[in-house]
TORDRENLO-81383 format. One record per residue (C-alpha): residue number from 1; residue in one letter; x, z, y. Coordinates in Angstrom, 1 decimal. Layout:
<recs>
n:res:px:pz:py
NUM:A:X:Z:Y $
...
</recs>
This chain:
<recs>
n:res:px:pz:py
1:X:-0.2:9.9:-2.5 $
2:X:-1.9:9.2:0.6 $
3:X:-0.8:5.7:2.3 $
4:X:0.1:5.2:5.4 $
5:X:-0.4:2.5:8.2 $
6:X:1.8:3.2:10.8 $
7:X:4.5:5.8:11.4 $
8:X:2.3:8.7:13.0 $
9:X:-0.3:8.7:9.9 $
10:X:3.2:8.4:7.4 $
11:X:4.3:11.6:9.5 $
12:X:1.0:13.7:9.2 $
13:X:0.8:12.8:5.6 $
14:X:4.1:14.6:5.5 $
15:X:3.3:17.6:7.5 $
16:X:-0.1:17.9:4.8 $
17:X:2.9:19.1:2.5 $
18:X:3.1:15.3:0.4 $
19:X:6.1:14.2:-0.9 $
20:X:5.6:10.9:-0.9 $
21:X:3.5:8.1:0.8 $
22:X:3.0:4.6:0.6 $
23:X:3.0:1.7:3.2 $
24:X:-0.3:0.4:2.8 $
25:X:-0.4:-3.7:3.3 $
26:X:-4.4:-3.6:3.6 $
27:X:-4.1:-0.7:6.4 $
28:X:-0.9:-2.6:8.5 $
29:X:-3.0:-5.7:8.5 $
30:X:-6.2:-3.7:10.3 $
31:X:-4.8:-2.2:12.8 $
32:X:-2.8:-5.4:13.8 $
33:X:-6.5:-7.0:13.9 $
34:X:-6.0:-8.8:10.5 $
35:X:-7.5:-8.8:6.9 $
36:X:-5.6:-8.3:3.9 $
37:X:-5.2:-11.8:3.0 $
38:X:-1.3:-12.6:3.6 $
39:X:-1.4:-13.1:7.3 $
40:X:1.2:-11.0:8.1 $
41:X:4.9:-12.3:7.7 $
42:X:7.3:-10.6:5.8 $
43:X:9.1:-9.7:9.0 $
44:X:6.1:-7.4:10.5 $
45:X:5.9:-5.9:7.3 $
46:X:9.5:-4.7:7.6 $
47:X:9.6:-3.8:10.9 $
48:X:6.6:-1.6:10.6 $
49:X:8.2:-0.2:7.4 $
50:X:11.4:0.5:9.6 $
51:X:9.2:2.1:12.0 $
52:X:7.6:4.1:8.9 $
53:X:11.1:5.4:7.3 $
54:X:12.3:6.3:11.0 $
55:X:9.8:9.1:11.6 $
56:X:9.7:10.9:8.5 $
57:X:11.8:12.2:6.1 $
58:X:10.0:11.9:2.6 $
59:X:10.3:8.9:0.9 $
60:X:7.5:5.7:1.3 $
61:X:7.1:2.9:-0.8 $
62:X:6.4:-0.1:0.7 $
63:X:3.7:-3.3:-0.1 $
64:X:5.6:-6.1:-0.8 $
65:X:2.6:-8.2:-1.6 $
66:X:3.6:-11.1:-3.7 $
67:X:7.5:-10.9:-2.3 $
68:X:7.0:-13.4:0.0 $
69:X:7.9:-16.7:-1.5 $
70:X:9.6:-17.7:-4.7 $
71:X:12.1:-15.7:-6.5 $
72:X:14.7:-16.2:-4.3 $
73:X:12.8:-15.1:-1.3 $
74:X:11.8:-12.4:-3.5 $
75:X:15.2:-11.2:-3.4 $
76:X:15.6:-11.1:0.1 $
77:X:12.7:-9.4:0.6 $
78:X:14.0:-6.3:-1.9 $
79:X:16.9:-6.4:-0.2 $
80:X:15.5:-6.5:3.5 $
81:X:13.0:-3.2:2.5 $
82:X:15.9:-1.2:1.4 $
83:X:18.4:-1.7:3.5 $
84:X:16.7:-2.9:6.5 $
85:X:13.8:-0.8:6.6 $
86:X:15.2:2.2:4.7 $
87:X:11.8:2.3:1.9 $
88:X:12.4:3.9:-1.0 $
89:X:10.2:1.5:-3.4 $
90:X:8.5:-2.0:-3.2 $
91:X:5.5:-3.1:-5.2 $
92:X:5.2:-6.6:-6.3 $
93:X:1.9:-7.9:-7.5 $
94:X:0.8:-11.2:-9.4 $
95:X:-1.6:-12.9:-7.6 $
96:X:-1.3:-16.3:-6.3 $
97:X:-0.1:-16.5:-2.6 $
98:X:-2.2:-15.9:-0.2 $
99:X:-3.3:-13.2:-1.9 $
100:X:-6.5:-10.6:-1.2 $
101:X:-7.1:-7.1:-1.3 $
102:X:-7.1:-6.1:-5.5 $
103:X:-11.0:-4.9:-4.6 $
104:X:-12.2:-7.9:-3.7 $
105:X:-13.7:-11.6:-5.1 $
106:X:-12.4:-14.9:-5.4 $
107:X:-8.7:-13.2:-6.4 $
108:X:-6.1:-15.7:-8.5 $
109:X:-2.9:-14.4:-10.6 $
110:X:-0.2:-16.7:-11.7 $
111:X:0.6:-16.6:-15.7 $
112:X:2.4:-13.9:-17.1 $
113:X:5.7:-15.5:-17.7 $
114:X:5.7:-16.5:-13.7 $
115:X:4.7:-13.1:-13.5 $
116:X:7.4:-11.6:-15.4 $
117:X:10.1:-14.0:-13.7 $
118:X:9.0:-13.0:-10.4 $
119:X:9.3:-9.2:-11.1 $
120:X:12.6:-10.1:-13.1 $
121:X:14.1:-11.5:-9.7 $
122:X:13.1:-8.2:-7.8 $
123:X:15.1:-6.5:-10.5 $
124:X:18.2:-8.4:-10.4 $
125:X:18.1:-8.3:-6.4 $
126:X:17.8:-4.0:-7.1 $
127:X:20.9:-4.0:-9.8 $
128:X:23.3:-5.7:-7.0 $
129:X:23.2:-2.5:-5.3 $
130:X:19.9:-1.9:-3.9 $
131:X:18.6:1.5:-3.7 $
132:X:14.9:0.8:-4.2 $
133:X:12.6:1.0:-7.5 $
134:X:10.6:-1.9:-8.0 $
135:X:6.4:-1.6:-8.6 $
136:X:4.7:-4.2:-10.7 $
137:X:1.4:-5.0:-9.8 $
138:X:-1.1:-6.6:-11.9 $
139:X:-4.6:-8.1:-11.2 $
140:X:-5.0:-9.9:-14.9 $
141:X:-8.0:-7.8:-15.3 $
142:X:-10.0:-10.6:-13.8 $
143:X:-9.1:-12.3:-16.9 $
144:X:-9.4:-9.9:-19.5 $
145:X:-8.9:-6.2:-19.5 $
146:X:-6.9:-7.5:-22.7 $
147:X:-4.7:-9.6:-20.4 $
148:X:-4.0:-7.4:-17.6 $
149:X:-2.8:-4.3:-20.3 $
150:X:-0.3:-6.8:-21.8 $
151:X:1.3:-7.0:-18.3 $
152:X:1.8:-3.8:-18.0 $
153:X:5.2:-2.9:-17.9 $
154:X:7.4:0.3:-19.5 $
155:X:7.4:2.9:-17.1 $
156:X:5.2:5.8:-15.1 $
157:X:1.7:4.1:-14.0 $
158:X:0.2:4.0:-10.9 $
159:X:-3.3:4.2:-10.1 $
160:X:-5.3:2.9:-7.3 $
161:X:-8.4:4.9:-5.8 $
162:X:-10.1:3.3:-3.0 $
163:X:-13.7:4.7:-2.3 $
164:X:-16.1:2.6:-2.5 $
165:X:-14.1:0.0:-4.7 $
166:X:-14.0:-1.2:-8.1 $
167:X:-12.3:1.4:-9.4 $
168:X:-14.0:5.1:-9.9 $
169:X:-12.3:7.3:-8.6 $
170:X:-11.2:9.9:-11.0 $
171:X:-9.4:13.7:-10.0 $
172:X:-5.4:13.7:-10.5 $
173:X:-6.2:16.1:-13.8 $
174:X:-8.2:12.9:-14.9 $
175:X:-5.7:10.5:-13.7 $
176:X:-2.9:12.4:-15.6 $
177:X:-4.6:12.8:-19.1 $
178:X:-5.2:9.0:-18.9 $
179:X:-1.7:8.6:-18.5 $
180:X:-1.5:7.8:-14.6 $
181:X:1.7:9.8:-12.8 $
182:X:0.6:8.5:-9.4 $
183:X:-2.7:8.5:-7.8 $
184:X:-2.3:6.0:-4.3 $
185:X:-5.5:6.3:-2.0 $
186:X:-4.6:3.5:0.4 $
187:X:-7.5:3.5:3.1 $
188:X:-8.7:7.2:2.7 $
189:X:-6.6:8.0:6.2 $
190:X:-7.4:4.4:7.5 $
191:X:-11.7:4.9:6.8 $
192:X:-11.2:8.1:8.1 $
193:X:-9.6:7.3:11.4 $
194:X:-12.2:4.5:12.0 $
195:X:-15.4:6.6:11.3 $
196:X:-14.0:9.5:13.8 $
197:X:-13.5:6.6:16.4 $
198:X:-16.8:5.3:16.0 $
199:X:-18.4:8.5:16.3 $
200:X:-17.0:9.3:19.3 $
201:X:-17.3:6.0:21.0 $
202:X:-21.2:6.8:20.2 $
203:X:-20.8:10.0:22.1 $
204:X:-19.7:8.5:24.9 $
205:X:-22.0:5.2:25.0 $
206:X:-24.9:8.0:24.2 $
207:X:-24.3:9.7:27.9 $
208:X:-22.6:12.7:25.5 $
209:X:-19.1:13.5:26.4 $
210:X:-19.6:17.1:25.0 $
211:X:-20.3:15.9:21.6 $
212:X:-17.2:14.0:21.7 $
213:X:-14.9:17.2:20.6 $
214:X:-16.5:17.3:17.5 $
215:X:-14.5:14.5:16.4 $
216:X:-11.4:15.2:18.1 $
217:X:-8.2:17.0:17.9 $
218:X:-7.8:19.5:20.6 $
219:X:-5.1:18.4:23.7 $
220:X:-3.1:21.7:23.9 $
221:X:-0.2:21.5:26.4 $
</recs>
């Protein structure tokens, strides 16, 4: 499942054949010119996940980060992704707001049983009509591998490979036997967007120009 950051990388995972992408939090932050550290308000998030659902026709889950508040803002915010911007599925995670990219230091989580109640109230918010499957998120493994299995709920698992990250990235064969049914690369289209931009903006700072449709699609009228 390749994620998307915007809605013309959500529409060319779709014409790579995928069923299915994923609104990447870490990747809508960059191009707005932020990190992923909670700096963008749940109302960019859904308006670029409006955007998202509008130009394709496969279904995209979207990063709901740590819901955006307490439970009941929680609620809203289940409610606001499925209705308002039309996603198919929300992840909540359980780290303490603001929160960081999963593959990076210095993260928090709240305890399990806030954990649990927060993923509870995006559940109750889904069976009052919402047409949306809800994600749980864990990052307990920075308190025990032990910790972070036990919050693990029932359900198909989803795992999350990032090159150059914490986790090793392991073929969807791998990924399968180990139990995964989903295998989400959230910056693959992102990295690779920035290193073909770089290497053309070295063409042309180089005196180049002709080098420069190495890296690019060709303009066909």
């Amino acid at each position: 499942m390749p994620c998307a950051f915007d809605p013309l990388s959500a529409r060319l995972v779709e014409q790579s054949g995928f069923s299915l992408t994923f609104m990447t939090g870490y990747g809508v932050s960059a191009v707005k010119g932020f990190p992923d550290t909670g700096l963008l308000s749940f109302a960019e998030m859904c308006q670029v996940g409006r955007e998202i659902t509008s130009a394709i026709s496969i279904p995209c889950i979207g990063d709901g980060d740590t819901g955006y508040g307490n439970n009941i803002n929680i609620r809203r915010t289940i409610q606001e992704y499925a209705k308002q911007a039309g996603l198919a599925g929300i992840m909540i995670e359980d780290q303490i707001s603001p929160k960081r990219c999963g593959h990076t230091k210095n993260k928090a989580v709240i305890d399990r049983k806030e954990a649990i109640s927060r993923i509870q109230a995006a559940v109750d918010a889904r069976n009052e009509g919402q047409d949306i499957f809800i994600i749980a998120r864990t990052d307990a493994r920075i308190i025990s591998l032990e910790e972070a299995v036990e919050r693990c709920l029932p359900g198909w698992k989803l795992a999350n490979m990032l090159e150059g990250g914490k986790t090793p990235i392991f073929s969807p064969s791998k990924l399968y036997d180990l139990g995964y049914t989903v295998a989400a690369y959230p910056l693959t289209l992102l990295s690779a967007s920035i290193r073909a931009m770089q290497n053309t903006l070295e063409a042309l700072k180089s005196g180049e120009p002709e080098k420069v449709e190495e890296h690019i699609l060709p303009f066909s009228t």
